[in-house]
Backbone as CSV, one residue per row, in Angstrom:
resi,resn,N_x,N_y,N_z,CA_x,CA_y,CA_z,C_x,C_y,C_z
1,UNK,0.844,-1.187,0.000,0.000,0.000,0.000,0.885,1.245,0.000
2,UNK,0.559,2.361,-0.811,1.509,3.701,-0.809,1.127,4.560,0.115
3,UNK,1.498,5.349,0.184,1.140,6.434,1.528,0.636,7.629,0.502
4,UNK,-0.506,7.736,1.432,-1.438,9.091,0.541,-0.774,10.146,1.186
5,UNK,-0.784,11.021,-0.268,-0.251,12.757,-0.088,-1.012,13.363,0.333
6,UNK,-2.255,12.910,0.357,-3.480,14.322,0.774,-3.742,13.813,2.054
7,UNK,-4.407,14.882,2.757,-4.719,14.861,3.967,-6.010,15.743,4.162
8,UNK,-6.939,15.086,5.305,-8.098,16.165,5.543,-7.870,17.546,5.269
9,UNK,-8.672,18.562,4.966,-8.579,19.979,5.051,-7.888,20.045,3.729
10,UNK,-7.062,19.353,2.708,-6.554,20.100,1.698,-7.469,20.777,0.860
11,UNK,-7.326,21.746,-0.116,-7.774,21.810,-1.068,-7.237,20.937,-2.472
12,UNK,-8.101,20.817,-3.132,-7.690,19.686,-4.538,-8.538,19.971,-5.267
13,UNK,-8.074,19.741,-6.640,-8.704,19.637,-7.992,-9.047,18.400,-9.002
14,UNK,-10.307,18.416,-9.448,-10.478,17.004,-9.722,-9.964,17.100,-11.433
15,UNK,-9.091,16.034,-11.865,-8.210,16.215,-13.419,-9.031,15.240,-14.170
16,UNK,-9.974,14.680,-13.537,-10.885,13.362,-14.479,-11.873,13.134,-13.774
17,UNK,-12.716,12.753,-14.969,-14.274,12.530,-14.842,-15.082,13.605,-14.584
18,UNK,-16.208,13.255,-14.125,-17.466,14.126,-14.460,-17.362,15.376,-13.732
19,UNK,-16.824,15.884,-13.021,-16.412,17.022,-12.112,-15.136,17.371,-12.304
20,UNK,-14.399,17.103,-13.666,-12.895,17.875,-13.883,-13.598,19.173,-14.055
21,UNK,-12.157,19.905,-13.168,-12.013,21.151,-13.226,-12.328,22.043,-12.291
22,UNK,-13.207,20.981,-11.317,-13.840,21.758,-10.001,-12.643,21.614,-8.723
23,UNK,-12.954,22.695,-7.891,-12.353,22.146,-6.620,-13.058,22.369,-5.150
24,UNK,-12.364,21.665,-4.762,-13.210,21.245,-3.738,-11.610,21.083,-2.217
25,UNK,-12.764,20.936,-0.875,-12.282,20.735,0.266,-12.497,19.349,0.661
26,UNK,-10.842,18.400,1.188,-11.225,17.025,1.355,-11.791,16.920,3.218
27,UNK,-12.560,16.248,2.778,-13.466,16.069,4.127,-13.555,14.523,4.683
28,UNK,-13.055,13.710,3.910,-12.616,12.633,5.048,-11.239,11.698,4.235
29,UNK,-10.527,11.176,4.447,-9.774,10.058,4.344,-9.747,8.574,4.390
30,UNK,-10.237,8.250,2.912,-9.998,6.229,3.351,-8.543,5.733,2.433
31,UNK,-7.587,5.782,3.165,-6.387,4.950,2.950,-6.586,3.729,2.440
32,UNK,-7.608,2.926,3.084,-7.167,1.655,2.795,-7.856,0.883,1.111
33,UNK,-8.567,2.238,0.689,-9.058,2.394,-0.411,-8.450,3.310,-1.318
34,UNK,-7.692,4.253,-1.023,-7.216,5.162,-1.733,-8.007,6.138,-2.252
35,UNK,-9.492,6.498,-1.835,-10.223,7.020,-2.158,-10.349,8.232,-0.895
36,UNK,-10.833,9.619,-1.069,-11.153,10.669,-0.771,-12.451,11.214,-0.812
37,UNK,-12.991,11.747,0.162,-14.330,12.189,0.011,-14.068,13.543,-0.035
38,UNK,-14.673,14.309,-1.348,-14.236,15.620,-1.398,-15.741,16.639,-1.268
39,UNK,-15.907,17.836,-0.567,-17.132,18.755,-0.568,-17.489,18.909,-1.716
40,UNK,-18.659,18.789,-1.908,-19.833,18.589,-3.181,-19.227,18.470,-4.409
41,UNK,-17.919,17.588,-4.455,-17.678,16.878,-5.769,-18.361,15.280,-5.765
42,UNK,-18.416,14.887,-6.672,-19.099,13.497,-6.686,-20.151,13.017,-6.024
43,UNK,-20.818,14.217,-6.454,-22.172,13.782,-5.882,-23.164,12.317,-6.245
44,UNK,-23.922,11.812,-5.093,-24.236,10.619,-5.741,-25.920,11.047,-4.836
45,UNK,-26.955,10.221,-5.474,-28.472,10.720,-4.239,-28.594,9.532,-3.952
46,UNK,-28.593,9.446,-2.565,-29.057,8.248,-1.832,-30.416,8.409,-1.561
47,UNK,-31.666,6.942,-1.564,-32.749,6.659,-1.083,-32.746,6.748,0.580
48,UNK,-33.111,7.808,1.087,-33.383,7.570,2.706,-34.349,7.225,3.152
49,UNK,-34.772,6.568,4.057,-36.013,6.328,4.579,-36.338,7.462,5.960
50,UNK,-37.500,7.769,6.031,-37.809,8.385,6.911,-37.576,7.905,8.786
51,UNK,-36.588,8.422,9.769,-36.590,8.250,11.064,-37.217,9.184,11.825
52,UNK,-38.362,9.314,12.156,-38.817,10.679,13.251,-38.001,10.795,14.572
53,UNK,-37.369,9.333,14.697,-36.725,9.376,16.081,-34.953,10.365,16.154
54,UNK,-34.560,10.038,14.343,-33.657,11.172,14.381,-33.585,12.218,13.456
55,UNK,-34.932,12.521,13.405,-35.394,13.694,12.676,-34.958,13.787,11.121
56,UNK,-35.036,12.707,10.693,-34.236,12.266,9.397,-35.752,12.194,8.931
57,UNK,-35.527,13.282,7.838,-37.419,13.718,6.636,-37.450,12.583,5.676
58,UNK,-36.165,11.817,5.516,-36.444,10.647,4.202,-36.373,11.471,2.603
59,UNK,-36.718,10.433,1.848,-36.563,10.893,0.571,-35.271,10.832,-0.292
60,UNK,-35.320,11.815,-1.481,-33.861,11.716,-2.394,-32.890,12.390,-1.540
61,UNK,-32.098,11.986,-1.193,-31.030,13.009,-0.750,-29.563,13.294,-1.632
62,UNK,-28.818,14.291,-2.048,-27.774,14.148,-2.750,-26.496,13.650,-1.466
63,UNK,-25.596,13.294,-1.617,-24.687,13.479,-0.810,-23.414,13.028,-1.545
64,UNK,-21.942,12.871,-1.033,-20.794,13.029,-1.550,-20.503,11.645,-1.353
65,UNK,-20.177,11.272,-2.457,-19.339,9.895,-2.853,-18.130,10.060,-3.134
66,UNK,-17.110,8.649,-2.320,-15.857,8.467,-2.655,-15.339,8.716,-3.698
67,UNK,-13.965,9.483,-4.143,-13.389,9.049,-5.744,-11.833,9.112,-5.371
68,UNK,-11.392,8.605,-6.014,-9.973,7.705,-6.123,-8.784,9.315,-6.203
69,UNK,-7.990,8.501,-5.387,-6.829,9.838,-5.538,-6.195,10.510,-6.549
70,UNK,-5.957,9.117,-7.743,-5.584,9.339,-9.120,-6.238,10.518,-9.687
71,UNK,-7.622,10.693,-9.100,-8.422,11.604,-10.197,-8.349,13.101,-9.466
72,UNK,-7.694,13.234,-8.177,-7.058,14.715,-7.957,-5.748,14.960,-8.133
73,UNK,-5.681,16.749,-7.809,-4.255,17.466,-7.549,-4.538,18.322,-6.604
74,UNK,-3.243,17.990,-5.351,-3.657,19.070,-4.852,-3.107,20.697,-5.097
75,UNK,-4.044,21.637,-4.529,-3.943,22.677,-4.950,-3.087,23.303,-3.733
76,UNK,-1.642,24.092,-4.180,-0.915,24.544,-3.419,-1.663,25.845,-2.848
77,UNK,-1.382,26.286,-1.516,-2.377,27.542,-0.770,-1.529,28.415,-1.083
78,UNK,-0.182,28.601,-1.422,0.465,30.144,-1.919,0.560,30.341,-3.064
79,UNK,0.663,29.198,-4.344,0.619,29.411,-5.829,-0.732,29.340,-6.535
80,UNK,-1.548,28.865,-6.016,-2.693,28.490,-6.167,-2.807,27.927,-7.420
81,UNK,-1.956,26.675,-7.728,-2.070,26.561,-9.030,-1.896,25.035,-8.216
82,UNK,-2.369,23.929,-9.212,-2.464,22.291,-8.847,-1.071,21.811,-9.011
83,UNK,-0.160,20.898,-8.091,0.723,20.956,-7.625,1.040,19.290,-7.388
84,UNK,2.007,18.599,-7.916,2.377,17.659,-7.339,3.255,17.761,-6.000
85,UNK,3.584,16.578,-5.047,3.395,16.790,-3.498,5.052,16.553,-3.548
86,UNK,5.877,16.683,-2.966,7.086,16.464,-2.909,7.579,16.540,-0.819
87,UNK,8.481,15.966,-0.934,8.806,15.762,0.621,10.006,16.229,1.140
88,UNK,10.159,17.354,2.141,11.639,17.649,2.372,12.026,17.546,4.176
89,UNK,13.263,17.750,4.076,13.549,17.624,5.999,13.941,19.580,6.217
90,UNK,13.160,19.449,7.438,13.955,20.845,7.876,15.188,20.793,8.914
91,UNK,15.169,21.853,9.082,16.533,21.726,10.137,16.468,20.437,11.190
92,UNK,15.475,21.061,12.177,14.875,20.186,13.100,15.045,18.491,12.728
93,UNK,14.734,18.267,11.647,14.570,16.809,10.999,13.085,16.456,10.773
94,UNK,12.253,17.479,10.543,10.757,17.051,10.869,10.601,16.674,9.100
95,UNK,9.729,16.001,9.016,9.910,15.561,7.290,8.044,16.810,7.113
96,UNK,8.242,17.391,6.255,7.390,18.528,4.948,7.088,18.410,3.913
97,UNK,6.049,18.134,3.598,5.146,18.210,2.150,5.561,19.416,1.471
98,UNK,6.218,19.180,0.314,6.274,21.131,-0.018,5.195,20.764,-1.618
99,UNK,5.235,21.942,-2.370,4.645,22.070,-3.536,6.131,21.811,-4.613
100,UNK,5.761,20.895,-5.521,6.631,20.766,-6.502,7.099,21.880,-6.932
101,UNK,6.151,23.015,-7.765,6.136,24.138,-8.168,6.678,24.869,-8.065
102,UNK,6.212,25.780,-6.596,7.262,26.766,-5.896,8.290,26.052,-5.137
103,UNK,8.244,24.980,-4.680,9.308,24.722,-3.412,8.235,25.056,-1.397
104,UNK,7.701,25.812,-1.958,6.912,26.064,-0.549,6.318,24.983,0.244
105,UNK,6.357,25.211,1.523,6.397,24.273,2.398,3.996,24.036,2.425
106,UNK,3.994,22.752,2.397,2.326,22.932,2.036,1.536,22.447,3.490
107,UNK,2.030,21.957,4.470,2.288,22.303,5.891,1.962,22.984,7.342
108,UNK,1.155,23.891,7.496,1.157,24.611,7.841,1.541,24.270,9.592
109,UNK,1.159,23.097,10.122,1.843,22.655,11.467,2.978,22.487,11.794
């Protein structure tokens, strides 16, 4: 298994399929799938059934479906341009995601 570059909170851009070109905020992480759940990209409508007990109205609902990492980039926060992920050490020895692009550290902790 490879180690995913993205992480919650990035921003990313989708380079394929039905939502190229949009971007979006990643909102959860499945590693062991390699897949990303990104804000209102890949939308899919699920059948709900009605719960009064948790106030769930039922019906069509849209909501966000998994899509595969292959089909983003993430988007660097100082170039703002889509960015392959690259890895460096700082002084300290702490290992850093920077942006291919500029060199900038993508990081912010």
């Amino acid at each position: 298994m490879t180690s995913l570059r993205l992480k919650k909170g990035d921003q990313v851009k989708v380079i394929n399929g039905k939502d190229r070109d949009r971007i979006g905020k990643i909102l959860r992480v499945y590693p062991d799938k390699s897949k990303v759940l990104v804000e209102r990209i890949n939308m899919a409508k699920r059948h709900t059934r009605p719960n009064p007990n948790k106030s769930i109205k039922g019906g069509i609902v849209p909501k966000e479906a998994p899509i595969h990492i292959s089909n983003l980039m993430l988007v660097c926060p100082q170039c703002q341009k889509p960015t392959r992920v690259g890895y460096s050490f700082l002084q300290n020895g702490k290992k850093v995601r920077t942006c291919k692009i500029s060199g900038d550290i993508l990081d912010q902790d």
